[in-house]
Structure formats: structure tokens, C-alpha cells
C-alpha positions as CSV (number, residue, x, y, z in Angstrom):
1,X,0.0,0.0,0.0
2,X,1.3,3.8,-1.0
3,X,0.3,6.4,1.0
4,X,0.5,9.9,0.0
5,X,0.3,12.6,2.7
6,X,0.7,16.1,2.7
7,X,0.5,18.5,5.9
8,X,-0.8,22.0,6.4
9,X,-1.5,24.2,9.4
10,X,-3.8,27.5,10.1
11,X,-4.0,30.1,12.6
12,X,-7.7,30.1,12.6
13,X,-9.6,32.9,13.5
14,X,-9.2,33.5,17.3
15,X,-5.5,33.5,17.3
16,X,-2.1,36.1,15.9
17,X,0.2,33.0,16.0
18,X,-0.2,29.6,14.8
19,X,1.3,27.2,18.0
20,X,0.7,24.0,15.6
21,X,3.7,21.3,14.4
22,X,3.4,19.0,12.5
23,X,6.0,15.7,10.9
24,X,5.7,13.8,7.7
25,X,8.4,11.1,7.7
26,X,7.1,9.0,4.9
27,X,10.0,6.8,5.1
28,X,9.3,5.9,8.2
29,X,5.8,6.2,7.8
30,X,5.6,8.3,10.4
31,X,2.9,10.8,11.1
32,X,3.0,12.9,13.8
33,X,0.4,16.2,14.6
34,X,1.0,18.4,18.0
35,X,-1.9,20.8,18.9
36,X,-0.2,24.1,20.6
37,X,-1.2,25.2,23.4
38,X,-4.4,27.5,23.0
39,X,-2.4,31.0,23.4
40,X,-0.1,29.7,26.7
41,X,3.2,30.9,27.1
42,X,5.5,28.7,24.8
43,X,2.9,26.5,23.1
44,X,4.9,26.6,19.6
45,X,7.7,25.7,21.5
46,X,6.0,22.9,23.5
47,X,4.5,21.6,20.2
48,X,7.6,21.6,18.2
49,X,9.9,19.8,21.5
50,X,7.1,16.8,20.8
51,X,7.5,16.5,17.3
52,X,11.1,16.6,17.5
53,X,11.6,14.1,20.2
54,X,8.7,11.8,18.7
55,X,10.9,11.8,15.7
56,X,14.4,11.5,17.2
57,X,13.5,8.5,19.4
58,X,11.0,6.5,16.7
59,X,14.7,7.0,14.0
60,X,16.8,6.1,17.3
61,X,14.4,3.0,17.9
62,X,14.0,1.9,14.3
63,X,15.1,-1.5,13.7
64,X,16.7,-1.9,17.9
65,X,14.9,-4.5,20.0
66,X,12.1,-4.1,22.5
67,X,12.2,-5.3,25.8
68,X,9.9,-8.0,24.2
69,X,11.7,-8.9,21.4
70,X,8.9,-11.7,20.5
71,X,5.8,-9.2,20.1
72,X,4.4,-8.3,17.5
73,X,5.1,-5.3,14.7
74,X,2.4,-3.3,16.3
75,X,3.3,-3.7,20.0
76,X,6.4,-3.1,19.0
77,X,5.4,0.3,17.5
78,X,3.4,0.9,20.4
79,X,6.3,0.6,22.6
80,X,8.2,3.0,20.2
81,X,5.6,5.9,20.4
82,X,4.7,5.5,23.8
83,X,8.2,5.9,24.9
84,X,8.8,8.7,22.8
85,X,5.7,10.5,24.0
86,X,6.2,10.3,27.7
87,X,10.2,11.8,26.6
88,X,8.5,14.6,24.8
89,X,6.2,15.4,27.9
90,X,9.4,14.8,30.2
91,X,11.5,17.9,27.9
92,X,8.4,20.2,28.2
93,X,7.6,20.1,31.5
94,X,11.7,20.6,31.9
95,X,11.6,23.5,29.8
């Protein structure tokens, strides 16, 4: 199966800054959208720390063994993406 993505983000109507991030990393197949922060302090920054370290750890991962090296391709994935999300929540809350 191809898949064929494309990405785009808008301000919308309430807002002067657009907070939103957003990864294609089709060779990965990875997909990633982070929502800023509604107008709080350092929502662009929060949203662009996630997509960054979702992307950093899921390359870092890619092809390395999971504690349970028997699972299956989506626990596996699962595994990848929940560790990268709690490290992405871990840098903002440090930031």
C-alpha cells in the first residue's frame, strides 16, 4: 500500500500566531500532529519539542529490539511511540 500525505496548518480565526507542528516522515511512515497550546506561554515551543523528540526517538528505535523482542510489529510500534511520547512530555515540563 502507497500512502500519500501532505500537511498543512492555520491560525484560525481566534489566534495572531499559529502554535501547531506537525512531521511527515514518509520513510518511516511516520505521522506525527502536535496541537499548541491555546495561546499559553510557549505553546509553539512545546509543540515543536514533541514533534522533534517523537521523531528523534522512533529514528533512534527503528530496527533496535524491544524489551519483548517476541511481540508483535504493532506492540512493538506501540512501545516506540509510547516511549517517545512520555520523553516529549518529560523535555516540556523541563523547559
Amino acid at each position: 500500500m502507497r500512502i500519500i500525505s501532505c500537511g498543512i496548518t492555520d491560525v484560525g480565526l481566534k489566534r495572531q500566531d499559529n502554535e501547531d507542528n506537525y512531521l511527515i516522515n514518509e520513510e518511516l511512515n511516520l505521522f506525527v500532529v502536535c496541537d499548541g497550546m491555546g495561546g499559553h506561554v510557549g505553546g509553539e515551543y512545546a509543540s515543536a519539542i514533541a514533534v522533534n523528540t517523537v521523531e528523534e526517538i522512533v529514528t533512534s528505535m527503528e530496527g533496535a529490539e524491544t524489551p519483548d523482542d517476541d511481540s508483535d510489529p504493532v506492540e512493538r510500534n506501540r512501545h516506540k511511540i509510547t516511549h517517545a511520547i512520555r520523553l516529549a512530555g518529560r523535555r516540556i515540563f523541563e523547559k
